[in-house]
Backbone as numpy.savetxt, mean C-alpha at the origin, in Angstrom:
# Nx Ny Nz CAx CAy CAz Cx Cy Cz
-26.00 -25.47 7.03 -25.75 -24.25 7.76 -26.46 -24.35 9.11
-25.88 -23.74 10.35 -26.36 -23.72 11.24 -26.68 -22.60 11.87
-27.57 -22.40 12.53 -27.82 -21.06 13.27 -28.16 -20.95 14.63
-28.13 -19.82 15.20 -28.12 -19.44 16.91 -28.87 -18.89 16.79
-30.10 -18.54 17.93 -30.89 -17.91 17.97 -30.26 -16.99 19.17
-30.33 -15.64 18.88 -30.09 -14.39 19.60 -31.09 -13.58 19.81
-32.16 -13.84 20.80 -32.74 -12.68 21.10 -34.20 -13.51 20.49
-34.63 -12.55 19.13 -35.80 -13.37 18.47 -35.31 -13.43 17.10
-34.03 -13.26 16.76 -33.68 -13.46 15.76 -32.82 -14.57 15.45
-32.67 -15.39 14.74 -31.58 -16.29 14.13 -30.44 -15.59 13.24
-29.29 -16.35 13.88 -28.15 -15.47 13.36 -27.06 -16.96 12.76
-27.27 -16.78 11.50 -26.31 -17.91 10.66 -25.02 -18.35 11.28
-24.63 -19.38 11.50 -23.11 -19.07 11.60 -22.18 -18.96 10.23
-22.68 -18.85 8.55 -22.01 -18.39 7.92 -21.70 -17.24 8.17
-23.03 -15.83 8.48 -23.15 -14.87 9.32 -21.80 -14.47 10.07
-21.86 -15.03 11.42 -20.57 -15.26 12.44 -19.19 -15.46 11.73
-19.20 -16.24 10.66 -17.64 -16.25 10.71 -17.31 -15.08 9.22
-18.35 -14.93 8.69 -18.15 -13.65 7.65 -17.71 -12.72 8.42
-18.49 -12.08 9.37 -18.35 -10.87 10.25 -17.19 -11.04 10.95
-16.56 -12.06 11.05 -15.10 -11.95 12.40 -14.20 -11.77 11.24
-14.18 -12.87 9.85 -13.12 -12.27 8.80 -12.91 -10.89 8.18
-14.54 -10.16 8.43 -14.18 -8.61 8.24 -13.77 -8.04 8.67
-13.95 -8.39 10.03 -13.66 -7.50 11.10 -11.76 -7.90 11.56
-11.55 -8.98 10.60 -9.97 -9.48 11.15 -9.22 -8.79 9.99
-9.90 -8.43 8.55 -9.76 -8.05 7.08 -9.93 -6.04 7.55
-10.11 -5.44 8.33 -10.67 -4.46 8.84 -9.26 -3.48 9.63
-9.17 -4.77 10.69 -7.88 -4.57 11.44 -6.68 -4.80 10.51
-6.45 -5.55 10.09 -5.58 -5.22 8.96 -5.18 -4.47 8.32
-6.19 -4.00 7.69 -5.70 -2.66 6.62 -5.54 -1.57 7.72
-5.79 -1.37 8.46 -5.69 -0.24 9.31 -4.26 -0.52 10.12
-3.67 -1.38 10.21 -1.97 -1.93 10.70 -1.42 -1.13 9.02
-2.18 -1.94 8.02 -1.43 -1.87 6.72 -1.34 -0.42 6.70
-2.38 0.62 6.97 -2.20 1.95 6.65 -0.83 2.37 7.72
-1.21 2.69 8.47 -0.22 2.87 9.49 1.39 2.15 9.50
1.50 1.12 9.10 2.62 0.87 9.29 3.69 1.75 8.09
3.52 2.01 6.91 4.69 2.88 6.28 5.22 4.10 7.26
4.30 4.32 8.23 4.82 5.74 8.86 5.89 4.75 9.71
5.54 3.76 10.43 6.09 3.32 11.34 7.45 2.32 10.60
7.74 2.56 8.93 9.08 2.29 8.57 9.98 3.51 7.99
9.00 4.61 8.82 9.92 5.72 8.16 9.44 6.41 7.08
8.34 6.29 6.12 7.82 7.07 5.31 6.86 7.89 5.93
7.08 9.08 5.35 6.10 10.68 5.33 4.42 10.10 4.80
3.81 10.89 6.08 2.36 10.59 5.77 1.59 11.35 4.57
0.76 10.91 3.92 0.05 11.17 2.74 0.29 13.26 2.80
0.21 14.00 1.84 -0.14 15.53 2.01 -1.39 16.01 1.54
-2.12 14.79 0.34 -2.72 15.29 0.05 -4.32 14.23 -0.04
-5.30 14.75 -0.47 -6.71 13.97 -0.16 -6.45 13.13 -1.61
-7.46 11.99 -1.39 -7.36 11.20 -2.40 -8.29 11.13 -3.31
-7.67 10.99 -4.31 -9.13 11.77 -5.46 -8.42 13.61 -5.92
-7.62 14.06 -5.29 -7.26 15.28 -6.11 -6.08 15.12 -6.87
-5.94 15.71 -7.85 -5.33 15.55 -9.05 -4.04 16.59 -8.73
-2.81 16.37 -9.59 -1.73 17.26 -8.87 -2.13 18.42 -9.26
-2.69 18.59 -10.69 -3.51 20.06 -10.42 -4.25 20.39 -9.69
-5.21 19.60 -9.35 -6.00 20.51 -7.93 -4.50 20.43 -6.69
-4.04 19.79 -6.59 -3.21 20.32 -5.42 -1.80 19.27 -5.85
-1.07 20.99 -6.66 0.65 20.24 -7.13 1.39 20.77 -5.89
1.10 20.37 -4.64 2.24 20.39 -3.73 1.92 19.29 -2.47
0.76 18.31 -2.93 0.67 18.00 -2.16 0.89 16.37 -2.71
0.60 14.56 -2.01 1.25 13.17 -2.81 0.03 12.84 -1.96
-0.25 11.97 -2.97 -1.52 11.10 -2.16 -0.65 9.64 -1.63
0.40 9.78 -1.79 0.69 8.40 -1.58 1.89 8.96 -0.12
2.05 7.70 0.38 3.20 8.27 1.09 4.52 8.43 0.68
5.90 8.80 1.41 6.45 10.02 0.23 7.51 9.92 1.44
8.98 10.25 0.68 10.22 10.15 2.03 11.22 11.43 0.87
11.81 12.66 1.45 12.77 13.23 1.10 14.02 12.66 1.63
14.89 12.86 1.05 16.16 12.59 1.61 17.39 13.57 1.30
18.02 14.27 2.18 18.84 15.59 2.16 20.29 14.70 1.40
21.06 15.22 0.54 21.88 14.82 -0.11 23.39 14.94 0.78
24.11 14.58 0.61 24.65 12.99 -0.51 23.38 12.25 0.03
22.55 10.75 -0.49 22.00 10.25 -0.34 22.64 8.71 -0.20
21.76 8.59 1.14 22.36 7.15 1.68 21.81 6.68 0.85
22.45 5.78 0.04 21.67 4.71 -0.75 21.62 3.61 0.41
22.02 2.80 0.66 21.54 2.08 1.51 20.51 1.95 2.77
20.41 3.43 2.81 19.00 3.33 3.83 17.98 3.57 2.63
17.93 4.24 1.48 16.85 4.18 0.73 16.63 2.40 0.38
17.59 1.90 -0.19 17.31 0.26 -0.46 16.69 -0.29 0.74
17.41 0.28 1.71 16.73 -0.93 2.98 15.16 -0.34 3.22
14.63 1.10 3.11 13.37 1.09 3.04 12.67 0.44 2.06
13.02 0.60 1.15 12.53 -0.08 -0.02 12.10 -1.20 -0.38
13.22 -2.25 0.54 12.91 -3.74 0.24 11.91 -3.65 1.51
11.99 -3.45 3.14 10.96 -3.68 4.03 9.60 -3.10 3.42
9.50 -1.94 2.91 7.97 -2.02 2.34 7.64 -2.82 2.00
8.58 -3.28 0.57 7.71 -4.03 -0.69 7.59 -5.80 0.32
8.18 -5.90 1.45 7.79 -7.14 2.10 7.01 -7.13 2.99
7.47 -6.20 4.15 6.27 -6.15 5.05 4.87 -5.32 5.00
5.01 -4.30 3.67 3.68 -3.93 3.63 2.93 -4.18 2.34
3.68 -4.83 1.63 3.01 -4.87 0.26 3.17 -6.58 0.38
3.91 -7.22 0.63 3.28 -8.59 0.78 4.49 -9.08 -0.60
5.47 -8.71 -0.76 5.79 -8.95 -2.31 7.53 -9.60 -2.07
7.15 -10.90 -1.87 8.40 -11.45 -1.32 9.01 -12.24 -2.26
8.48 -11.69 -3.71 9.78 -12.15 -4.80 9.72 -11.04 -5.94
11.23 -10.66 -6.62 10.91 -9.92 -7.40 10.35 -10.01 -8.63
9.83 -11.26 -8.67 9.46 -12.02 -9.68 7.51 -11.42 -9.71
7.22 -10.94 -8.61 5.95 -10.25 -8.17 5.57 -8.66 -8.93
6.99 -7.77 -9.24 6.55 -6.71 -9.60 6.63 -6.20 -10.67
5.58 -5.29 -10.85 6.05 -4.74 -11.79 6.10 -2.89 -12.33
6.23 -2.35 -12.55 6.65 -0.74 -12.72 5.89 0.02 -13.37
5.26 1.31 -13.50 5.09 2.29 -14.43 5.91 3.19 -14.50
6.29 3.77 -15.31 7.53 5.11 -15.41 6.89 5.36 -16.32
7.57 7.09 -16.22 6.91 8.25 -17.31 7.77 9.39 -16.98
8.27 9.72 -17.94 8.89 11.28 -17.92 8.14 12.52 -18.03
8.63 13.35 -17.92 7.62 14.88 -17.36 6.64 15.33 -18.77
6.54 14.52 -19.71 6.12 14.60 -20.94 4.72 13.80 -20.51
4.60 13.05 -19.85 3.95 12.12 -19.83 3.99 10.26 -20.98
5.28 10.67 -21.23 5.88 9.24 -22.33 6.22 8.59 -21.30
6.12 6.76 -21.71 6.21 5.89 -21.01 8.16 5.74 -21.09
8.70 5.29 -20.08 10.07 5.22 -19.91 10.22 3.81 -19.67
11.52 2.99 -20.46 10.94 1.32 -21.00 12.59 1.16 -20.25
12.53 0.63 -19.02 13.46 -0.13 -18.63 14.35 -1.26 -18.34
14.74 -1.19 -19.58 15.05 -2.99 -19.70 16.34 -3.48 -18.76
16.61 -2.80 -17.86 17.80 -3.65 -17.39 17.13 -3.74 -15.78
16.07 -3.45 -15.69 15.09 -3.47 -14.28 15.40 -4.82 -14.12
15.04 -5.86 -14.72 14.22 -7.24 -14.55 12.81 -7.63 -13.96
12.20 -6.27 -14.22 10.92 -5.96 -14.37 10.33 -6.05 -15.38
8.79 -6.55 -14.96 7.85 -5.82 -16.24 7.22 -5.00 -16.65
7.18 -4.18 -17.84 5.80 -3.13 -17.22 4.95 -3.29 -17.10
4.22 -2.35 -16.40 2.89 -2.53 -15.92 1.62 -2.27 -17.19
């Protein structure tokens, strides 16, 4: 390991290149947050950490209505650019699902070609 002296201190260069990958790991997620708005999904409504009972009108996640008849094809085409450009998931061989009906029972989809989660 090598080090620089800055000032009166010695500063590692494991130091140096930890701190630029955080700081490159940093900028990132902050593109990553931001970009669903910038493919068209509705920003978060609600804080994270509240439960839909503390607040049933609001999605911690981001969230898209769509006024009916529904384009299916603009829902697919959002759909696949997320799961590539923001989730990183460039085979479908990568995902996999939770479902649940308003019961809270698990919903078992076998013609997905998914797995569950």
């Amino acid at each position: 390991m090598t080090e620089a002296v800055t000032g009166h201190r010695p500063v590692s260069s494991a130091w140096s290149a930890f701190h630029e990958r955080l700081t490159e790991t940093l900028r990132a997620m902050t593109e990553d947050i931001a970009m669903p708005g910038a493919l068209g999904w509705d920003d978060p409504t609600s804080g994270p950490g509240l439960t839909p009972r503390e607040d049933p009108d609001g999605s911690p996640n981001h969230f898209r209505e769509w006024a009916t008849p529904v384009d299916h094809v603009e829902i697919a085409t959002l759909t696949v650019r997320t799961l590539l450009e923001v989730h990183d998931a460039a085979h479908p061989g990568w995902l996999a699902y939770r479902s649940f009906d308003s019961d809270g029972g698990q919903l078992i989809l076998p013609g997905s070609g998914l797995q569950s989660a």
